[in-house]
N, C-alpha and C positions, 0 to 999 in steps of 0.2 A: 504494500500500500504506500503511497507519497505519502512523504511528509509533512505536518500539517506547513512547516516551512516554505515548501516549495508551491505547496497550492496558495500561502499566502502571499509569498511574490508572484504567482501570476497572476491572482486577483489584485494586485495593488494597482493604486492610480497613477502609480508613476512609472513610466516606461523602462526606467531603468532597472527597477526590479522585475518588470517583467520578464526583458532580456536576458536577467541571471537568471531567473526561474525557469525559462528555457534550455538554460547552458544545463542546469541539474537536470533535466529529462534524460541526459545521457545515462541518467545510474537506474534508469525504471526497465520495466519490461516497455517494450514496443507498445504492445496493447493498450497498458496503461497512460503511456505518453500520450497517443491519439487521442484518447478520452480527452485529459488535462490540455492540449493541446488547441481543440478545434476553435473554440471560442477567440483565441487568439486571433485565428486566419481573417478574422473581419472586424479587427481589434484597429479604435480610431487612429493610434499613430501607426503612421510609415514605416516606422523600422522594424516595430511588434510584427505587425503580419508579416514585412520582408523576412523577419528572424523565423519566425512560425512557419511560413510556407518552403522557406529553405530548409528546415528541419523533417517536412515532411520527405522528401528525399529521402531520408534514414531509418521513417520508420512506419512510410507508410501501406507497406506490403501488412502489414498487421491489420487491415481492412483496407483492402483495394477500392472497392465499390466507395465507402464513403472520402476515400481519399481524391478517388476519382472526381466525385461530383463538389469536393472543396477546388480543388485546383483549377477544375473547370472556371469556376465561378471566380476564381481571384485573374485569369486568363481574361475571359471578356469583362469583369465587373469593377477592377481596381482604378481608381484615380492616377495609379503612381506605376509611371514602366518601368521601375527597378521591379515593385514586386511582380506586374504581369512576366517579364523576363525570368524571375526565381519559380513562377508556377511552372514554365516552361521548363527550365531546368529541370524541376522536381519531377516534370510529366514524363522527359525524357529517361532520367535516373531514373525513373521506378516502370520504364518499357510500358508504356503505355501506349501502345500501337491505335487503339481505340480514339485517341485523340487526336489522331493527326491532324486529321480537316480541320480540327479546332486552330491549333498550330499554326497549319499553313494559310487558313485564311488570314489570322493575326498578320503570319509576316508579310501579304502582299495589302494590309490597309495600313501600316505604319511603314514611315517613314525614316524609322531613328533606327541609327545603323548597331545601337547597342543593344537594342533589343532584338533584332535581325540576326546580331552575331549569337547572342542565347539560343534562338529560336535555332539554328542553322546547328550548334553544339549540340542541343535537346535533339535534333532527328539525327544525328550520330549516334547516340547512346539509342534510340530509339530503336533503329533496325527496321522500320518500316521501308518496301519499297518504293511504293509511290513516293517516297520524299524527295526521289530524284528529281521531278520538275523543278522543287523550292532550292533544290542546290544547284542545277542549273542555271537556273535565276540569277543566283547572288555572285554566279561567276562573271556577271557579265557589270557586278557592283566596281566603284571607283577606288572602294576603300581593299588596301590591299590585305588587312586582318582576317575581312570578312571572304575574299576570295579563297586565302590561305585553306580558315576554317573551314568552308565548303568544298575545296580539293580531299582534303583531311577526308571529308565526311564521307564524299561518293568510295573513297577508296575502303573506306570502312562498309559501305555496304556490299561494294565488289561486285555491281553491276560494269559487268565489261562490255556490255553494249554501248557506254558512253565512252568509252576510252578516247576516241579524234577529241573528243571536247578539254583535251585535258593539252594537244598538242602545242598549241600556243604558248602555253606557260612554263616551256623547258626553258625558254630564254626569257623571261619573265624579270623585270630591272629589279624585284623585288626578291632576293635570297632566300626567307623564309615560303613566297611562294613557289620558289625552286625546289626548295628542301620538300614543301609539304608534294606536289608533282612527283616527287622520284618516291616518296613512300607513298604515294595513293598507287601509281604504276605495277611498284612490286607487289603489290592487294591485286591488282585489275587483270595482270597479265597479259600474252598472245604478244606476237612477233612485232608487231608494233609500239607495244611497249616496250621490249627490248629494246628495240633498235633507238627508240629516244634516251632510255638510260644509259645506253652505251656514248651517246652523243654529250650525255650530260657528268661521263667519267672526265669532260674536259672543262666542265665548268670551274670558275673562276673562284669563286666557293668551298674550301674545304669541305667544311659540315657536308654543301650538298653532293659533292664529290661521295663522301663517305656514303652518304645515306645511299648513293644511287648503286654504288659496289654493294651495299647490303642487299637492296634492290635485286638487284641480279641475283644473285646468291639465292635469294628465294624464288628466281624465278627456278635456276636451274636445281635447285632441291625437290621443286613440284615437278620435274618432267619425270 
């Protein structure tokens, strides 16, 4: 059972003990946390919910269903895109493939690239494939983070029917989106990828240098 402690920083009126009282969830069961927890999710300050709906991430496989329809509801219902961004997270971390549409309609009506860039992490962790569309999309974004992350992500789903989408970005002015290119490649495979990572064993790059021989390696471990 919590402590009467802990349930009296989260009922307190001052955020900052609610935030500690959050941090102590970590010593309960799961189960229990979600109970003491929910009420937070739509708790008036900003940072309460942010804290809240970040937490569920950790513990909210202890009731899918209600964690589900919490997260849902801080995704379309919140005031504040840090916490819409943290539901995302949370929906991605706990594979919530059920919500993608939710997801990805979010990131094509917002504009703010840091919500974008959550949203684009979240269907990485996610593993749905339909997400490809939404990472396609953001490849074609200015900001080079959010490229990066969406190279990242299609390789993590290891749809290699998009592979040519990825060509462009062996010689990419941006390193990190070099580097993420040679590991999303060694995920996607076929002869084509090869031959770009071989191209990119001369990049200019250590790091991506390195990652693209690792690249290789895996591809020829798979044949």
């Amino acid at each position: 059972m919590a402590s009467v402690s802990t349930r009296d920083l989260l009922q307190s009126s001052d955020y900052g003990d609610c935030i500690s009282g959050l941090n102590q969830l970590d010593t309960l069961s799961p189960e229990e946390a979600l109970t003491l927890i929910a009420p937070l999710i739509i708790h008036t300050n900003a940072r309460v919910r942010y804290a809240a709906v970040s937490k569920l991430a950790k513990i909210g496989n202890a009731d899918r269903d209600a964690s589900l329809e919490l997260l849902r509801d801080r995704l379309h219902n919140d005031s504040e895109l840090d916490v819409k961004a943290a539901a995302a997270d949370s929906l991605g971390a706990l594979g919530f493939k059920e919500a993608y549409e939710d997801i990805a309609a979010l990131y094509h009506e917002t504009s703010d690239w840091l919500l974008r860039l959550s949203i684009v992490a979240a269907l990485s962790e996610m593993g749905e494939p339909k997400a490809i569309e939404v990472l396609l999309d953001a490849l074609v974004s200015d900001n080079d983070l959010l490229v990066a992350t969406a190279i990242g992500a299609i390789g993590d789903l290891g749809d290699a029917s998009v592979v040519d989408q990825l060509e462009t970005f062996i010689c990419h002015d941006d390193s990190q989106v070099r580097f993420r290119t040679a590991q999303a490649l060694g995920h996607l495979g076929g002869d084509r990828a090869r031959g770009w990572l071989q191209r990119m064993m001369d990049d200019t790059d250590a790091q991506v240098v390195t990652q693209a021989e690792i690249a290789l390696g895996q591809l020829d471990s798979a044949v």
